[in-house]
N, C-alpha and C positions, 0 to 999 in steps of 0.2 A: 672623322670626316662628317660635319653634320649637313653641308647643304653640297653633293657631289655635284658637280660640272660637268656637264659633258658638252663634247662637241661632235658634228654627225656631217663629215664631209661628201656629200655628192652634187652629180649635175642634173637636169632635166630639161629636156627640151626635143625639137619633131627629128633632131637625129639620133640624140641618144633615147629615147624613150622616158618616160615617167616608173618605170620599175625600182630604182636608184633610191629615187626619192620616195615611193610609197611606202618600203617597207623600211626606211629610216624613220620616216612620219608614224610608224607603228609604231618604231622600239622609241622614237623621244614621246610617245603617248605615254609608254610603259613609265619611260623615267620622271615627266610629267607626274604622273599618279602617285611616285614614291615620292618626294618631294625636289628630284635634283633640278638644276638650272638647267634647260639646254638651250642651244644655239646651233645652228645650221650652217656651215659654209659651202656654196657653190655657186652654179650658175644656175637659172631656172626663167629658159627661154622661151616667148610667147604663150605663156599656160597660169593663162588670169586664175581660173580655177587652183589651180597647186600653191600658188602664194597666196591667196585666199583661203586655203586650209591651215599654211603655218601663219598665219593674219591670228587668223579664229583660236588659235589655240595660244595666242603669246608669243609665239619659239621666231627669234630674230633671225633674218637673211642675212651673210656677210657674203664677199665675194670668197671666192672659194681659192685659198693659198694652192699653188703648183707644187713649185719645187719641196723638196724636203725642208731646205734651210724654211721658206714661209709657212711652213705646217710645226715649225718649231716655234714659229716666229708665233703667229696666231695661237697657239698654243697656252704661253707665255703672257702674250696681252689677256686675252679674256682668261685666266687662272682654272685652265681646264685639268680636271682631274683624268677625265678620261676621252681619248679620243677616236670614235668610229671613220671608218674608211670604207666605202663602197663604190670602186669605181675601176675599170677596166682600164684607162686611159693615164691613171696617175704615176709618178718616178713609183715602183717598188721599193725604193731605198725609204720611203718615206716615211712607213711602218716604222724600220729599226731607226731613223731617229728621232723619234717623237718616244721611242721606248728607253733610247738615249738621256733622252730629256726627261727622263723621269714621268711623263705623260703615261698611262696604263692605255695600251691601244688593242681594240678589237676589229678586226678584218675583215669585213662579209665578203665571202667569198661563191662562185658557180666552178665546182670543180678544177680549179687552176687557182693557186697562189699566189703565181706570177712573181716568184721568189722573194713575197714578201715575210718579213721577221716580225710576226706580233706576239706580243701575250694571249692573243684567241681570237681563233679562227672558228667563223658560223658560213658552213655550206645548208642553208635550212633543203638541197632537191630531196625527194626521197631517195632513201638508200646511199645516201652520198657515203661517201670513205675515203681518207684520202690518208695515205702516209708516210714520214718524214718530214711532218713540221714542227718547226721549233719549238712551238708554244702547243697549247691546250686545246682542241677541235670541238665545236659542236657540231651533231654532225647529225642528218635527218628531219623529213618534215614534222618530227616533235619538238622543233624549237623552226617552225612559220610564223611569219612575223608579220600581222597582222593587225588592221587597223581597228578601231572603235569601232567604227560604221560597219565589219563585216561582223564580228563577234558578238554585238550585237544582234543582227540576224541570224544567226544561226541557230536554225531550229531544233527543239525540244529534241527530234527522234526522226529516223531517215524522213523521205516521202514517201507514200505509195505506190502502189502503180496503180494508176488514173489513166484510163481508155477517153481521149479526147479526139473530137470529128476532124479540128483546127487544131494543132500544137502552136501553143503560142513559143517562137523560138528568139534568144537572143543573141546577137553577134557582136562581138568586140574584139579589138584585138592589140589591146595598151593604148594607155594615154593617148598618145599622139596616131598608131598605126604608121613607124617610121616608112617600113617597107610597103605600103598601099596593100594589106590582104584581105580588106573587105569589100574591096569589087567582086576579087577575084572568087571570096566563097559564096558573096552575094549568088551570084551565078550556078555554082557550085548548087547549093540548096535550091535556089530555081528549076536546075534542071532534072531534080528527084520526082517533079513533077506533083508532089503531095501537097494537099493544102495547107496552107500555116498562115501563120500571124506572126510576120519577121520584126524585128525591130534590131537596126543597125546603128552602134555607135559609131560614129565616121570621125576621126582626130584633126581632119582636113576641110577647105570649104574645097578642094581640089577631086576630093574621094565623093565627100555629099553628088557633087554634080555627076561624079560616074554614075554611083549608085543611083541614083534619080533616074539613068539613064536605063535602069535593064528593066524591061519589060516583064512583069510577074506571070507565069502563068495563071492558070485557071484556079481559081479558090485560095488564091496567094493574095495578099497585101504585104507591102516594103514600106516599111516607114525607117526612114533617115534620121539621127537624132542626133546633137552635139555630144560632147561628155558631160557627163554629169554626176553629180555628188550620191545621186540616188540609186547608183550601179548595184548594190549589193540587194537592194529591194528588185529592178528588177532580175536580177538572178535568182531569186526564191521565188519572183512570179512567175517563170520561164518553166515552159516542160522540157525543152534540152536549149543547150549552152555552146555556140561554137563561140571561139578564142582561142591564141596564141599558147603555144607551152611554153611561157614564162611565170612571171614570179605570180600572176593570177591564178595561175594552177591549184595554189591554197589556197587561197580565196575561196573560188571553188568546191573546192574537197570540203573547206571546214562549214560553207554554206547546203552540203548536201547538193549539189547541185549536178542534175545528169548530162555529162559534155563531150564533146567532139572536141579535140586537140588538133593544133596547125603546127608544126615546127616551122619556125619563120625565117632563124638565124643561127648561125653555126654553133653556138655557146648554147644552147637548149635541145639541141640531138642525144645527149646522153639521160639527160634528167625527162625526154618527150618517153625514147625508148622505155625506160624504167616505168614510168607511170601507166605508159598502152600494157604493157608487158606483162602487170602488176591487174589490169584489169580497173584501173580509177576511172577511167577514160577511153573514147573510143578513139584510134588513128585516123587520122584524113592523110596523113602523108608530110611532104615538105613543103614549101609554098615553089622552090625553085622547081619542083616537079610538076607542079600543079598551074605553073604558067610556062613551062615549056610547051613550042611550038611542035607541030607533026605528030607522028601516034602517041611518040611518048608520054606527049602532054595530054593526047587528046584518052587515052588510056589510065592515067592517074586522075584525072577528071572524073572518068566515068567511076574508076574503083571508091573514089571518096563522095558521089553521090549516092550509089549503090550502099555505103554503108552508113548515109545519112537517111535514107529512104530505109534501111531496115531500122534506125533508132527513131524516126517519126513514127512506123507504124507500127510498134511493139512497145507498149507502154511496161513490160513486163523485164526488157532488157534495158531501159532508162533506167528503171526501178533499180536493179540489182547494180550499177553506175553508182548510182547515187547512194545506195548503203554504204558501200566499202570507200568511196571517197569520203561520205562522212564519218566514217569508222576511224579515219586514219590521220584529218586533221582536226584537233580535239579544239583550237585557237586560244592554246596555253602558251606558246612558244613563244611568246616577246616576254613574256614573264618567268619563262626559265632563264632565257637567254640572260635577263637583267638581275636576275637571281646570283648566275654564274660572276657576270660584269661586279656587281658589288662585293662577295665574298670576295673575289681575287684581291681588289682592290684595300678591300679593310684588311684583307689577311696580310697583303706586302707593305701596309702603312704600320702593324704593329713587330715587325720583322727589326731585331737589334739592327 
């Protein structure tokens, strides 16, 4: 096999989020770099930016096949050796027949298999484990998949602890923010009362205009910003990080970066616990808790400023954050990952 093929099915857009597609855009960077073909198939709506990135880098947009039968079918036409799957949403039958097909398929998976049959499964949360699949697992944030532009940044040796009057903080929360949670922390850190220098990515022109709308306290500035290409810079500019516990979580960790965790949606409760648990990150909580109405809401508000207010004003508890999340993602994992994807593949091409 001298020039392998691959294909890297997901979607992206303001309900599925941009996660799908970021850390496919890592691993076709990976394969990119060794010399194979790739191609992307899905859908990827309103997010000039994200086709913009696989623009830049060569890697073609197809529509992205459904059923099984057109995941064999597309398969088939562009002469794919090997084909990635990442998507909550697709037939599970889809894996087993592309593996049918003689196609070599890998499955990115967030603890649920969703009884799909591939040749290898990648759960990159920490700690992941999962057992009774049919094929081969990668399993742990030692194989995070991770773009140029973060690995790039990541610096030489933790950060310090740096005693600042202003923390300059930054808030994100995915591509798009499907579920609107950057009002809701806007707020949140507003109300710690502590001075900082916020900078909010808002995925929406919907969320911009809330955010515009909350009143900073005293020694506070809010600045509103689109997405942008330049996120991993500023997260190394940043003295703490609020964001979503999603697939940014490694980002994170392998940028050294000291952060406050949101669980936003059901599929990140297990991989949120682990990482608070583990000490990478600090808890804020769930987002469904954190805009419930009456005490309960008004009690989960207060517990996740309370413990933004103690990471604003303890440069020394940021600090010991941001070691052990740098410790732990080292941003070799799309190159093991592709390590793996290749050996399997040359090892079942020379197989009588």
């Amino acid at each position: 096999m001298s020039t392998p093929r691959v294909g890297l099915r997901c979607d992206a857009g303001p309900r599925r989020g941009v996660g799908h597609l970021v850390r496919c855009l890592a691993l076709a960077e990976e394969f990119l770099a060794r010399g194979a073909h790739v191609t992307v198939f899905g859908t990827v709506e309103r997010l000039a930016w994200a086709t913009a990135e696989l623009a830049a880098r060569g890697i073609p947009l197809h529509p992205g096949p459904e059923s099984p039968a057109e995941l064999v079918e597309a398969a088939r036409q562009h002469e794919l050796d090997v084909m990635v799957l990442d998507s909550y949403e697709l037939d599970p039958a889809g894996a087993g027949a592309l593996r049918a097909a003689g196609v070599f398929t890998l499955a990115i998976i967030d603890g649920d298999s969703r009884g799909q049959v591939a040749d290898l499964y990648l759960d990159q949360n920490f700690g992941a484990e999962l057992t009774g699949l049919p094929g081969r697992l990668l399993a742990g944030s030692g194989y995070a998949l991770l773009r140029d532009s973060v690995i790039t940044a990541r610096p030489a040796a933790p950060r310090p602890a740096t005693a600042v009057s202003r923390p300059r903080v930054l808030a994100f929360f995915g591509g798009t923010d499907a579920v609107g949670a950057a009002p809701v922390l806007t707020r949140v850190l507003v109300a710690t009362g502590h001075p900082m220098d916020l900078t909010v990515i808002v995925g929406r022109p919907e969320l911009e205009a809330e955010v515009e709308d909350i009143t900073p306290g005293r020694g506070q500035i809010i600045r509103p910003i689109p997405p942008t290409t330049s996120l991993p810079t500023l997260v190394t500019e940043a003295d703490l990080v609020v964001s979503a516990a999603g697939t940014s979580t490694w980002e994170l960790c392998c940028l050294g970066a000291p952060a406050a965790l949101v669980c936003v949606v059901d599929n990140q409760r297990e991989s949120y616990a682990r990482v608070v648990r583990h000490g990478l990150a600090a808890g804020l909580g769930e987002l469904p808790e954190l805009t419930a109405s009456g005490v309960a809401g008004r009690t989960t508000r207060a517990a996740a400023a309370r413990t933004l207010l103690g990471l604003l004003s303890a440069p020394q508890r940021r600090a010991t954050l941001a070691a052990l999340a740098w410790s732990t993602v080292d941003g070799q994992g799309r190159a093991r990952v592709v390590d793996a994807v290749l050996d399997a593949v040359r090892a079942s091409a020379v197989r009588p």
